[in-house]
C-alpha positions in Angstrom: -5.0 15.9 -4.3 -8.7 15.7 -2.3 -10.1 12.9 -1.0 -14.2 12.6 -0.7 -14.4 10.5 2.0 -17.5 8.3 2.4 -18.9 7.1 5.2 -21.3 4.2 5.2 -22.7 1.3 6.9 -23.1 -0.7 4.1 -19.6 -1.4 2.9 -18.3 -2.0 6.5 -21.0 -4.2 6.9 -20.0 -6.5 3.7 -16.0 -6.0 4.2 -16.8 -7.1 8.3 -19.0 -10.0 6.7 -15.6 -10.9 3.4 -13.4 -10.8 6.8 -15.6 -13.5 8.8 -16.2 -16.1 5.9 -12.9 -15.4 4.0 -10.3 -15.0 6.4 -11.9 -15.7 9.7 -8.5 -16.2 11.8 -7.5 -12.5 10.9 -10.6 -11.0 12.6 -9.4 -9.6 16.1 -12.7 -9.8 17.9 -14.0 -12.6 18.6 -17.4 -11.1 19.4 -17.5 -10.2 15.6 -16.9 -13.8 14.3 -19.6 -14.5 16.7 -22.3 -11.5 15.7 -21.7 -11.5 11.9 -20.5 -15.3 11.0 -23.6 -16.8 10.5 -24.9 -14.0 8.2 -21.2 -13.8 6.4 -21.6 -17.8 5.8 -24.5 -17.5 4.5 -23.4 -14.8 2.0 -20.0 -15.8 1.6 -21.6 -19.3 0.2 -24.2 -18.1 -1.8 -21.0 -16.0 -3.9 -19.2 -18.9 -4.0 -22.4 -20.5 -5.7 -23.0 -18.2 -8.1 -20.0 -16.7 -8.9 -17.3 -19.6 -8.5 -13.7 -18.6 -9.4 -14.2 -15.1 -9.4 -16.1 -14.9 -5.5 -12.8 -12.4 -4.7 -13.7 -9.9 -7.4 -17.7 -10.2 -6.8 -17.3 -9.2 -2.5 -14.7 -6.2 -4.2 -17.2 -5.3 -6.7 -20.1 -5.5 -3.7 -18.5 -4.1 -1.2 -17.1 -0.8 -3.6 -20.3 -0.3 -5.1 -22.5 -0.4 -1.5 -21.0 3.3 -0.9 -22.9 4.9 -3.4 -26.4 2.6 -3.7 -28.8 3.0 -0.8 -31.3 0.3 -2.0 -29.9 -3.3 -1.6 -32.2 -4.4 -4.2 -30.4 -1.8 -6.5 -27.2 -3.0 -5.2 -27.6 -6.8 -5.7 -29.0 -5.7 -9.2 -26.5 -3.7 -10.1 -23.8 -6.1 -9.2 -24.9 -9.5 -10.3 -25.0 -8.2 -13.9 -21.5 -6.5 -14.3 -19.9 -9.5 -12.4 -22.4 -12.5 -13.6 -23.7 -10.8 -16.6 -27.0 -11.6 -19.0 -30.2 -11.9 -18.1 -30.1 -12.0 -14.2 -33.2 -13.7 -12.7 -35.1 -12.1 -10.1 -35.1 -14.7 -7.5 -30.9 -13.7 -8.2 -31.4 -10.4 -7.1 -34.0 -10.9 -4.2 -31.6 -13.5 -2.6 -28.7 -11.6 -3.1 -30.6 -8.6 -1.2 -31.7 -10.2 1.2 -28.6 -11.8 2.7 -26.9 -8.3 2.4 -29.9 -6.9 4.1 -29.6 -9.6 7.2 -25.5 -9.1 7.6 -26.3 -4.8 7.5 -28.5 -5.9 10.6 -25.8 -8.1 12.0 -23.1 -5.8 11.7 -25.1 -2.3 13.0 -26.5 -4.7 16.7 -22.5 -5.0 17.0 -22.0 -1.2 16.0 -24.8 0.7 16.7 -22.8 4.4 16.9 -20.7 3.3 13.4 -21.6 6.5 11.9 -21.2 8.8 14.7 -17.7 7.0 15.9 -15.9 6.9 12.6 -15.0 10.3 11.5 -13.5 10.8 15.0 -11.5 7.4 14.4 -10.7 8.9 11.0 -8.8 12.0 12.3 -5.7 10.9 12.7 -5.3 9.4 9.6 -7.0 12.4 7.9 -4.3 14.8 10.0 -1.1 12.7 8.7 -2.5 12.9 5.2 -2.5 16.6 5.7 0.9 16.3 7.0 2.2 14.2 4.5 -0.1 13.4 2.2 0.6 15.9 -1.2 4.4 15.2 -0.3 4.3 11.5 -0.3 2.2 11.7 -3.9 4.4 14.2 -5.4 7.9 11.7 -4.5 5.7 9.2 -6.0 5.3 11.2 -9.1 8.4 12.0 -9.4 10.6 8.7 -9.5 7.8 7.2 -11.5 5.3 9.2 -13.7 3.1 12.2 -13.1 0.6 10.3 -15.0 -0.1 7.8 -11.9 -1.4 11.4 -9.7 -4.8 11.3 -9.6 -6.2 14.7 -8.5 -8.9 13.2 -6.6 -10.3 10.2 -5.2 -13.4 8.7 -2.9 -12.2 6.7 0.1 -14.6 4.5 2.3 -13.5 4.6 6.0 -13.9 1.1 7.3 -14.9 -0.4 11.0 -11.6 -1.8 11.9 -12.3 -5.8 11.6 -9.0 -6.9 11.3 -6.8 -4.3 13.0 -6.0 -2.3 10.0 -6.9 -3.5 6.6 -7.3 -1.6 2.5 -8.1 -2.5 -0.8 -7.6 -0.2 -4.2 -10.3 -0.1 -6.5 -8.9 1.0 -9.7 -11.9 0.3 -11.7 -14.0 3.3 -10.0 -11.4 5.3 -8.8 -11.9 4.1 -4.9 -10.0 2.9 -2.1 -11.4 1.5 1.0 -9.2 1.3 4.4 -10.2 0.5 7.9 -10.2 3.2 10.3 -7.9 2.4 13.1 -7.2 5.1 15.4 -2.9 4.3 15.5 -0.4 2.8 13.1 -0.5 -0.5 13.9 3.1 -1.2 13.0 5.3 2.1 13.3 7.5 0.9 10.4 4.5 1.3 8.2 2.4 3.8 9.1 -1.6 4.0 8.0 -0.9 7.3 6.0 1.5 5.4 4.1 -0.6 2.5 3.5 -3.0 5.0 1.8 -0.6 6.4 -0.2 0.4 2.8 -1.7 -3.5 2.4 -2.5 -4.5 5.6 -4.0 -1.2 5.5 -6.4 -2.6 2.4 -8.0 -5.8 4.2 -9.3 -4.4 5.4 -12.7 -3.5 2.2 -13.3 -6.2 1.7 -15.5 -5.4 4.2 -18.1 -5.0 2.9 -21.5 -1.6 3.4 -21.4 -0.5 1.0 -19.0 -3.8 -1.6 -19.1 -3.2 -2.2 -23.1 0.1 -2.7 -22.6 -0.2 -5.4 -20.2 -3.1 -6.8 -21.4 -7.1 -6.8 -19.6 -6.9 -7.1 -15.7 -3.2 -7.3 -15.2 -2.6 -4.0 -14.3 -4.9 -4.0 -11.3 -3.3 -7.4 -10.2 0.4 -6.2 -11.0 -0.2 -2.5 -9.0 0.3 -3.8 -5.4 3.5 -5.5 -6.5 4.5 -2.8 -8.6 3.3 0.4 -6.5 5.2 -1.1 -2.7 8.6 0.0 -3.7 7.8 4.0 -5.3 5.5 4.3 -2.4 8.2 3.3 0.6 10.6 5.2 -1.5 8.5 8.6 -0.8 7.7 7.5 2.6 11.6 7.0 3.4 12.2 10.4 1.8 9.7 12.3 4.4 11.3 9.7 7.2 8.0 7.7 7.5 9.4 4.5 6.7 12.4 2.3 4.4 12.7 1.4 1.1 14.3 -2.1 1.8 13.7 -5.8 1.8 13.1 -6.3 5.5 10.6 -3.2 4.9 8.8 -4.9 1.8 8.2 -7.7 3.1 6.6 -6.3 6.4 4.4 -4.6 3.8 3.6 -8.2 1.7 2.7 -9.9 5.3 0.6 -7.5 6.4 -0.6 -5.4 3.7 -1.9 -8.4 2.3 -0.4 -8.8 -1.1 -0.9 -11.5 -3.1 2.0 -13.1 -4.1 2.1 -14.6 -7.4 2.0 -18.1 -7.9 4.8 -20.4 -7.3 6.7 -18.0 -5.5 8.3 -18.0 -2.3 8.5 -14.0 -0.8 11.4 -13.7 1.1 13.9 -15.8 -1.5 11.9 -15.2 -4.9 9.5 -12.1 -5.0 11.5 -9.4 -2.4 14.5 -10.2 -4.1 13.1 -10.1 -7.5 10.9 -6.6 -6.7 14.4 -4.7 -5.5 16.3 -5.9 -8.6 13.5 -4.7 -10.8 13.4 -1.4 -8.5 16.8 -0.8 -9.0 17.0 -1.7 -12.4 14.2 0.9 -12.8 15.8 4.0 -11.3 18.7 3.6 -13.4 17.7 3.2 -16.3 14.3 5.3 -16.0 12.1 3.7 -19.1 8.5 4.7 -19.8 7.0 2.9 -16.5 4.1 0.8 -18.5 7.6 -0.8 -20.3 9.0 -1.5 -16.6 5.5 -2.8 -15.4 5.5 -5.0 -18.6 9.3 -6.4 -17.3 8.1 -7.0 -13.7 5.5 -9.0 -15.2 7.5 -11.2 -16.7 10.0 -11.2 -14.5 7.4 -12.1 -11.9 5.8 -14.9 -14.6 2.4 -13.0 -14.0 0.0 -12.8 -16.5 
């Protein structure tokens, strides 16, 4: 499986600028909050404005989309009609350029050597995907489907903002993880992390989407994709496929928990049932992603 990696200021710049407005009391430096906040309010309310309930799948759709678009203009063009759709207005497109424009300035007076520093932060996560990178996808094949291997993928390599962050883009076959130079928990190492994300790419395929009905595949994958990934990971003695291990990953992976439900009495217990449910009885796995829904009440 190859991995293009990308490297580019622009995405680091908008996920730096999602991590100050959206979740400002995960950002580890404070000199960060204090460079980019401004700029990330001003964005983060001008989404909120014009995008209302779905602000968490414009920043993805931004932030995904400024690895390939040089032009901001382009890029707030581009964006504002898949996500707002219609006719978009100029004035839209110029505002929306502009503030992008303003926190890429913000974010490259903070880190001014971005470019040059990342690919040697990158290493060792690029050296344990060389380690262990075909043998954690192949486990993952194997006790689910070969169908979920994609053969290759583009990754963004992020500034580390938060101390170790990642978000799978099924939609255009991208993940995006922050570069931090060691594991920052040793029960679940970053190589591991990516695994989890890139195994949720195929989730898209006809397959299991129709099945499960327009947009709940992408928001069942994290759920669905923790226990096959620790599985493989515990198999090459990275990590454990068990409760206390899952919900290490919920907390600080970052994975949304569905409504209503508690994680450590509800969800973990729920997920392991389901897993083990799973590898005895071994259906088709869109028909065990379509029980996990409902046993999870997500739709």
């Amino acid at each position: 499986m190859q991995i293009q990696w990308l490297f580019n200021a622009s995405p680091s710049a908008l996920h730096a600028a999602e991590a100050c407005y959206r979740f400002p009391s995960r950002v580890l430096d404070p000199t960060v909050s204090q460079g980019m906040g401004e700029y990330a309010d001003r964005l983060g309310r001008w989404i909120d404005g014009i995008a209302a309930s779905e602000s968490d799948r414009f920043w993805k759709e931004l932030i995904a989309t400024g690895a390939a678009i040089d032009s901001n203009h382009d890029l707030a063009a581009l964006v504002l009609r898949k996500r707002i759709g219609g006719l978009v207005p100029a004035t839209n497109i110029n505002q929306l350029s502009g503030l992008i424009t303003d926190v890429e300035a913000a974010f490259k007076l903070l880190f001014p050597k971005y470019l040059e520093q990342t690919p040697l932060r990158l290493r060792p996560l690029q050296d344990h995907w060389l380690g262990f990178g075909s043998g954690l996808m192949a486990h993952i094949g194997r006790v689910t489907e070969k169908a979920l291997l994609v053969t290759e993928c583009r990754a963004i390599a992020l500034q580390p903002i938060l101390g170790g962050d990642g978000v799978s883009h099924i939609d255009q076959n991208l993940v995006r993880i922050e570069a931090v130079l060691t594991n920052p928990m040793a029960e679940l190492p970053e190589v591991v992390r990516l695994a989890w994300l890139i195994s949720q790419l195929q989730l898209d395929l006809p397959r299991f989407s129709d099945i499960l009905g327009p947009g709940l595949a992408g928001k069942l994958g994290p759920i669905a994709m923790l226990p096959p990934t620790l599985a493989a990971a515990e198999v090459l003695e990275l990590s454990r496929c068990d409760e206390a291990t899952v919900e290490l990953a919920i907390e600080n992976w970052q994975i949304a928990v569905p409504k209503g439900m508690e994680p450590h009495t509800q969800l973990i217990p729920t997920m392991m049932d389901w897993w083990e449910t799973y590898l005895q009885t071994r259906p088709a796995w869109e028909l065990a992603l379509r029980a996990l829904a409902k046993m999870l009440n997500v739709s």
